[in-house]
Backbone as CSV, one residue per row, in Angstrom:
resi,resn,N_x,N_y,N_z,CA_x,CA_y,CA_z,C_x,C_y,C_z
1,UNK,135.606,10.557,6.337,136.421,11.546,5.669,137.105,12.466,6.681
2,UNK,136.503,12.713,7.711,136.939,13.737,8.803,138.194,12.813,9.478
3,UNK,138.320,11.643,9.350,138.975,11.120,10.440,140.605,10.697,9.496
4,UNK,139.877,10.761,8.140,141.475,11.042,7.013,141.865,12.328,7.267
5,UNK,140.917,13.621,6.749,141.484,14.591,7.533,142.680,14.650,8.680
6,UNK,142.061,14.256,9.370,142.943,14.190,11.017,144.199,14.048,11.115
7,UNK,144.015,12.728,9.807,145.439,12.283,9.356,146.405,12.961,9.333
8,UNK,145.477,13.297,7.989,146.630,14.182,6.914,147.695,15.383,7.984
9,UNK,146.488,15.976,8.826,147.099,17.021,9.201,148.015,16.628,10.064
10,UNK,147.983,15.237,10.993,148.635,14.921,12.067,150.270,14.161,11.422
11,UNK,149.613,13.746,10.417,150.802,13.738,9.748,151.810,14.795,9.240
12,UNK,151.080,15.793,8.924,152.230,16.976,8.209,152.900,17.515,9.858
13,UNK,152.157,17.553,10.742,152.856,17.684,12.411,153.935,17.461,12.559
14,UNK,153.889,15.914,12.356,155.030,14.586,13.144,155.837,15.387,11.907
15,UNK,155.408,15.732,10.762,157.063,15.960,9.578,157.301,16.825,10.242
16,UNK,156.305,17.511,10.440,157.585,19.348,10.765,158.369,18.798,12.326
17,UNK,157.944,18.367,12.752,158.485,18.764,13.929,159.780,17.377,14.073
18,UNK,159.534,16.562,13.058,161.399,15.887,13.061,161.862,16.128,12.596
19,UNK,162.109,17.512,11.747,163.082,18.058,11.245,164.394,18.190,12.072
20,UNK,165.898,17.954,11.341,166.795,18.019,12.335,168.020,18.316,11.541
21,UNK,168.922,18.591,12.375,170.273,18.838,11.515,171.210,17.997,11.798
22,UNK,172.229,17.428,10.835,173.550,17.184,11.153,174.202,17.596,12.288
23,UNK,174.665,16.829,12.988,175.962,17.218,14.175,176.590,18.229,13.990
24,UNK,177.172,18.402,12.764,178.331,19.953,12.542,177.369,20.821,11.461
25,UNK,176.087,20.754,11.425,175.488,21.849,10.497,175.865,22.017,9.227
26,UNK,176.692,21.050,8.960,177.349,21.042,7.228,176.619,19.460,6.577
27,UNK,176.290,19.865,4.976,175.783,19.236,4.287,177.331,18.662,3.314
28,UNK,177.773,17.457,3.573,178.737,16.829,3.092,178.218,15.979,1.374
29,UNK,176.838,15.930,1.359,176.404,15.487,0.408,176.364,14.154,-0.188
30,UNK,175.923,13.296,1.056,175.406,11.910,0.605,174.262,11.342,1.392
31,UNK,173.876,10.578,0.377,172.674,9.695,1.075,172.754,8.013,1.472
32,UNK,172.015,7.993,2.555,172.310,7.006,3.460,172.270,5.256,2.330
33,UNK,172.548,4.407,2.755,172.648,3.011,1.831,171.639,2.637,1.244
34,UNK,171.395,2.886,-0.258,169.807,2.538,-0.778,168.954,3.301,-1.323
35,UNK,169.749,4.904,-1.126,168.831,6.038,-1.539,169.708,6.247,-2.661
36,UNK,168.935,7.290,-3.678,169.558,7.785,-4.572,169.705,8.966,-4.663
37,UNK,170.482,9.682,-4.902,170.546,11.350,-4.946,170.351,11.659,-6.317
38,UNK,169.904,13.103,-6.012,169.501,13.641,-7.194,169.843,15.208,-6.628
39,UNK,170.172,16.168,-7.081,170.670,17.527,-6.376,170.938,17.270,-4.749
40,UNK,169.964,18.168,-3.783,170.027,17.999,-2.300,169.474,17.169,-1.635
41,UNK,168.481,16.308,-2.919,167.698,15.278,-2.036,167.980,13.851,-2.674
42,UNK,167.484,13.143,-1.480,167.613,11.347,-1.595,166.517,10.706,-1.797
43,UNK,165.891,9.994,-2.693,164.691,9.135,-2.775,165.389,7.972,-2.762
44,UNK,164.011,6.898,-2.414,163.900,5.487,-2.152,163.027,4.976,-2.751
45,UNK,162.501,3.853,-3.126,161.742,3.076,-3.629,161.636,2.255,-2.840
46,UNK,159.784,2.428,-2.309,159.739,1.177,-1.002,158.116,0.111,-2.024
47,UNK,158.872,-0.955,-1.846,158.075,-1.900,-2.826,156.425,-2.744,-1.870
48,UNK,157.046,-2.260,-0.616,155.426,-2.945,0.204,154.587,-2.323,-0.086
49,UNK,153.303,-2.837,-0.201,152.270,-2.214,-0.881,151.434,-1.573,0.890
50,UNK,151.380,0.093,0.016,150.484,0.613,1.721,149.551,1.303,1.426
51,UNK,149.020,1.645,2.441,147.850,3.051,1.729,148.346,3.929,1.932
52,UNK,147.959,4.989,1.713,149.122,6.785,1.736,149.140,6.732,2.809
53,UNK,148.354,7.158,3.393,148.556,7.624,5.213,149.613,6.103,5.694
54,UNK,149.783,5.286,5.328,150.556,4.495,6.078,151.833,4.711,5.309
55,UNK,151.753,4.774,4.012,153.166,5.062,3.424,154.385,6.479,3.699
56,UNK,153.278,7.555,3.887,153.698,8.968,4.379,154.237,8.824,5.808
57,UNK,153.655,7.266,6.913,154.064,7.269,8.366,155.377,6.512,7.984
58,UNK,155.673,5.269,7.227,156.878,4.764,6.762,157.708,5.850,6.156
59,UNK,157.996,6.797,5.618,158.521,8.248,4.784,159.021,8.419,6.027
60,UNK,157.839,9.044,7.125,157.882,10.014,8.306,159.375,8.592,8.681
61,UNK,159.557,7.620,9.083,159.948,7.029,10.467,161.826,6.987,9.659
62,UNK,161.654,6.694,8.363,162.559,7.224,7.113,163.352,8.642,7.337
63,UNK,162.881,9.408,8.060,163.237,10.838,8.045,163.059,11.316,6.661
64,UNK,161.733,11.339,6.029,161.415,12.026,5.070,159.757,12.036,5.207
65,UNK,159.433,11.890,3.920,158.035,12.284,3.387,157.637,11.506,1.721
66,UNK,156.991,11.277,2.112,156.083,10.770,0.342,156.827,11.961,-0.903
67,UNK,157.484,11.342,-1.834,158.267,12.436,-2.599,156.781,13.365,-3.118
68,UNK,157.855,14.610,-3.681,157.142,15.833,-3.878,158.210,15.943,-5.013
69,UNK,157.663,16.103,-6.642,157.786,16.351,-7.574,157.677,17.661,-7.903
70,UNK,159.081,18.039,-8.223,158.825,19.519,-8.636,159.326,19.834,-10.010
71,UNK,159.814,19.135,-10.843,160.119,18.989,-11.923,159.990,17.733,-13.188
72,UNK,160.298,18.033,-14.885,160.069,16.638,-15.374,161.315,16.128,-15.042
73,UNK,162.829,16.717,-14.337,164.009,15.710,-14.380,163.551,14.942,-13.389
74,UNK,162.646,15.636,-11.666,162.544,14.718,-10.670,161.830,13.580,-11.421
75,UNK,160.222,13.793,-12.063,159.599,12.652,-12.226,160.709,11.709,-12.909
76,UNK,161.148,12.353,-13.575,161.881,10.705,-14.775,162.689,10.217,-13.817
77,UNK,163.402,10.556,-12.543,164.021,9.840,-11.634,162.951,9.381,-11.170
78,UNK,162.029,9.595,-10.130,161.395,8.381,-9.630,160.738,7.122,-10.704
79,UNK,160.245,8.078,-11.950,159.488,6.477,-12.718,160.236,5.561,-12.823
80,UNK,162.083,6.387,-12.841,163.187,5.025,-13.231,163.112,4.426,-11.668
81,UNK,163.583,5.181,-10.894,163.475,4.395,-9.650,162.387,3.197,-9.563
82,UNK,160.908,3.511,-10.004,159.621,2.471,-9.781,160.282,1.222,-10.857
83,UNK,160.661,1.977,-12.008,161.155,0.849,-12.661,162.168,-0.146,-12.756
84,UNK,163.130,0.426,-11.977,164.214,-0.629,-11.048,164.045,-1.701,-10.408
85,UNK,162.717,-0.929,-9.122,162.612,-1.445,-8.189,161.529,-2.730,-8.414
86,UNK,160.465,-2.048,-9.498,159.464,-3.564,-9.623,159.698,-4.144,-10.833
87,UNK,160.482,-3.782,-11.140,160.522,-4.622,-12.782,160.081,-4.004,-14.262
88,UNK,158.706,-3.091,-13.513,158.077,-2.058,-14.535,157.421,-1.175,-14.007
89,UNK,157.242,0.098,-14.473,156.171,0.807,-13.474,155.067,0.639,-13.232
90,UNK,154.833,0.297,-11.867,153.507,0.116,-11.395,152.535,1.368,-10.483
91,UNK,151.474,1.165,-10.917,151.347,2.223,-9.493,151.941,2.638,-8.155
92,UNK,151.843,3.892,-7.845,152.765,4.144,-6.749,152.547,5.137,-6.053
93,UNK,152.226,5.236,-4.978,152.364,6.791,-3.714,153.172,7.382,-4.558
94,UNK,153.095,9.063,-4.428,153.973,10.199,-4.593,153.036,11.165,-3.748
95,UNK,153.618,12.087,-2.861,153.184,12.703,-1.920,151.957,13.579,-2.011
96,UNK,151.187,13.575,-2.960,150.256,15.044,-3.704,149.036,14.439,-3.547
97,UNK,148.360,15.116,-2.436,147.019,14.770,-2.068,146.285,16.615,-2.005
98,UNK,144.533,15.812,-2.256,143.531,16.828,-2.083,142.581,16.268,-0.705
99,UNK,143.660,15.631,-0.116,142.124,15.211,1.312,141.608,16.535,1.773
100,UNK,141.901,17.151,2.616,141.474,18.809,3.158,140.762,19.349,2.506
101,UNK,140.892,19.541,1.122,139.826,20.431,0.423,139.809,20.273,-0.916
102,UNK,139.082,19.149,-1.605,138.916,19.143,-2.887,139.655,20.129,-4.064
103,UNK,140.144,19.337,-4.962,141.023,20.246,-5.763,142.045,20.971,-5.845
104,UNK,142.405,21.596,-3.983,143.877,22.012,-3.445,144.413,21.173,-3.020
105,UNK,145.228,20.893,-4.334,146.855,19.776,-3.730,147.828,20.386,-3.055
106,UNK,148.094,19.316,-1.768,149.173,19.818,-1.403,149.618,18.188,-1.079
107,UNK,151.268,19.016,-1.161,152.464,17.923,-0.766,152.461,17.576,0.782
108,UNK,153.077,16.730,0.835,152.954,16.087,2.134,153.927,16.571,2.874
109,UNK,155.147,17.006,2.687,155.973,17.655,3.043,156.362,19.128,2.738
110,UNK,154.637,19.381,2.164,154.407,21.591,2.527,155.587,21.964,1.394
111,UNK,156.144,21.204,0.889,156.393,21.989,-0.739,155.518,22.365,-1.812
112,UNK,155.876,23.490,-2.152,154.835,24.379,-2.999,154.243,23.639,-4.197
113,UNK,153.245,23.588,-4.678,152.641,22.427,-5.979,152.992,23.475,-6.919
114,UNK,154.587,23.239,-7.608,154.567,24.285,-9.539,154.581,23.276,-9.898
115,UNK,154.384,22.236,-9.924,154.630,21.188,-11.135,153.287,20.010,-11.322
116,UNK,153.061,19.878,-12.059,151.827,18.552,-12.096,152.193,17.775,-13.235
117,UNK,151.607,16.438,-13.523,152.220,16.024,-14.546,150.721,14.527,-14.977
118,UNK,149.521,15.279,-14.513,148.308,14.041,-14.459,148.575,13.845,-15.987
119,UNK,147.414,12.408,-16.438,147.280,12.178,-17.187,145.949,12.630,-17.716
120,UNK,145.735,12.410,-19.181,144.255,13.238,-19.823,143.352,13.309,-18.714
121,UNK,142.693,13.547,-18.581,141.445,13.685,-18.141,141.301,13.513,-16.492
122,UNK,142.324,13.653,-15.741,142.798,13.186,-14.305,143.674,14.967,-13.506
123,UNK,143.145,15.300,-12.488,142.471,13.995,-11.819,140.966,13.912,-11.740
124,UNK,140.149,12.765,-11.393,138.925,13.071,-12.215,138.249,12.629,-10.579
125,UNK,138.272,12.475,-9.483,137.862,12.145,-8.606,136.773,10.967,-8.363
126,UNK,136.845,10.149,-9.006,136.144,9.087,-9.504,135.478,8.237,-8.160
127,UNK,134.088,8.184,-8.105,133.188,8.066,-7.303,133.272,8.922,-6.255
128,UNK,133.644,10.012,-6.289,133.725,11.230,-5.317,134.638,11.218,-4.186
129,UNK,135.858,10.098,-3.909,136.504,9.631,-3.318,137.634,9.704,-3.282
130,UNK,138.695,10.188,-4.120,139.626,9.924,-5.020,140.737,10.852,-4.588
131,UNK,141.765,10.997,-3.117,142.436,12.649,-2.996,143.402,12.259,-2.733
132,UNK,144.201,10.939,-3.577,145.467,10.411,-3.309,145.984,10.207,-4.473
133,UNK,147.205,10.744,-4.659,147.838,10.788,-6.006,149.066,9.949,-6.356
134,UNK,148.647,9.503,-7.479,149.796,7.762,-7.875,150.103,7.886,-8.878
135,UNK,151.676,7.505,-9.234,151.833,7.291,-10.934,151.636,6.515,-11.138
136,UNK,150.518,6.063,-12.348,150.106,5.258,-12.674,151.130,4.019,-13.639
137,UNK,150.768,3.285,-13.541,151.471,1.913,-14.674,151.810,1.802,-16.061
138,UNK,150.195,2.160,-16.390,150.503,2.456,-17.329,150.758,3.425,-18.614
139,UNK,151.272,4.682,-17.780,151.527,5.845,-18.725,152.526,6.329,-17.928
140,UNK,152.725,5.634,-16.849,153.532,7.094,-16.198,153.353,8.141,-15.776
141,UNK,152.010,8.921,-16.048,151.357,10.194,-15.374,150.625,10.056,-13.905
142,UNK,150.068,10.928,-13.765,149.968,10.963,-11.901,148.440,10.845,-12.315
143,UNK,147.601,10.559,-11.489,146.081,9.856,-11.070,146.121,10.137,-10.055
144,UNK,144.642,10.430,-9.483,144.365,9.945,-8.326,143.435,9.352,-8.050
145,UNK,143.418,8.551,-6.774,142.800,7.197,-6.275,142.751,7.330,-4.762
146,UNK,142.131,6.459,-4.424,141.468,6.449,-3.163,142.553,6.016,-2.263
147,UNK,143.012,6.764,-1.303,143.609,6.949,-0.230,143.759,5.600,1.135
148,UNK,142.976,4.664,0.297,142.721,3.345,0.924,143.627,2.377,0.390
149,UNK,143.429,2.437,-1.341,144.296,1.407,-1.871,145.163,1.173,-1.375
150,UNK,146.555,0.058,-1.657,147.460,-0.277,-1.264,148.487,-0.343,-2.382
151,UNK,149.135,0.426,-2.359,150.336,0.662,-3.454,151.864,0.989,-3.086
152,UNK,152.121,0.315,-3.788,153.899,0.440,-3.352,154.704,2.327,-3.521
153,UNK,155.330,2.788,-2.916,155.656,4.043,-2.677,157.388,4.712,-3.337
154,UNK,157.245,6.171,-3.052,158.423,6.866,-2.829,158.468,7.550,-2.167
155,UNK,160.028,7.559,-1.444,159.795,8.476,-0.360,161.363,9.499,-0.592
156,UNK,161.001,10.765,-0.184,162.092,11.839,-0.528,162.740,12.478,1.292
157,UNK,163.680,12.499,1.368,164.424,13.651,2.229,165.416,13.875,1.937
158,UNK,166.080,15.169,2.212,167.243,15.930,2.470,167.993,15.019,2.535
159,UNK,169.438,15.225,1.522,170.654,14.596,1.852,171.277,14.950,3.098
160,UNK,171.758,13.966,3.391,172.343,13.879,5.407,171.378,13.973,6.120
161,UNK,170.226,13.971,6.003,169.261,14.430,7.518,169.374,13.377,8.172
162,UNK,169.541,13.273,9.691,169.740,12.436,10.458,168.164,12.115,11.262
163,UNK,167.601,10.981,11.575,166.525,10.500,12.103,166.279,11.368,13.644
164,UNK,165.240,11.542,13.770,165.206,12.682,14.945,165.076,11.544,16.051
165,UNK,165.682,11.495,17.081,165.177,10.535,18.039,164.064,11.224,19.485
């Protein structure tokens, strides 16, 4: 558990610190081939199946992060996105983990948690293991599950952000 820890945190690192700007500091307002916009930001639908910490390092190399849901218009864009992309919604990464400290979710990309959207009785931490959060298949609400599984993802950044080299 200490060595997910490590992760998590070494991961939220590598985000902050590739943050970057456009060449001329102006937001022209598009996203790169494949993403979809939605206000200032671009999501993707990545269909390889990973575990979070590997899906959040694919996000990271993306110039983004595991999306962070802050509304019901965002969710109904990504479930359509999951549903584009596999045919139907299947389980899926979305950035909202409790590894660090039981019960405090946080986003992977340090946006504030106002929004949740679990299903009944979730999240229920099931065999005491459980600090990775997925929309599930079959309802569409968020779960969480073990940080091991392998599930296909979304990933969110800033329209125009350019890859930090």
């Amino acid at each position: 558990m200490a060595r997910l820890n490590l992760l998590f945190v070494l991961c939220g690192i590598v985000a902050l610190t590739r943050a970057c700007r456009n060449e001329q500091g102006k937001d022209d307002g598009n996203c790169p081939k494949g993403w979809t916009q939605l206000d200032t930001y671009c999501y993707i639908y990545e269909h390889d199946p990973r575990t979070f910490p590997d899906a959040e390092s694919v996000c990271n190399v993306l110039g983004g992060n595991l999306v962070s849901i802050n509304s019901l218009k965002e969710h109904a864009l990504v479930v359509e996105l999951i549903r584009e992309g596999a045919g139907s919604v299947v389980d899926t990464w979305i950035g909202l983990h409790d590894a660090i400290l039981e019960t405090d979710f946080v986003w992977t990309d340090g946006e504030t948690v106002n929004f949740r959207n679990f299903g009944a009785g979730q999240p229920d931490n099931a065999g005491g293991n459980e600090d990775c959060v997925e929309i599930e298949g079959d309802d569409s609400l968020w779960d969480d599950d073990e940080c091991t599984e392998e599930n296909p993802f979304v990933c969110i950044r800033p329209v125009n952000k350019k890859q930090c080299h």
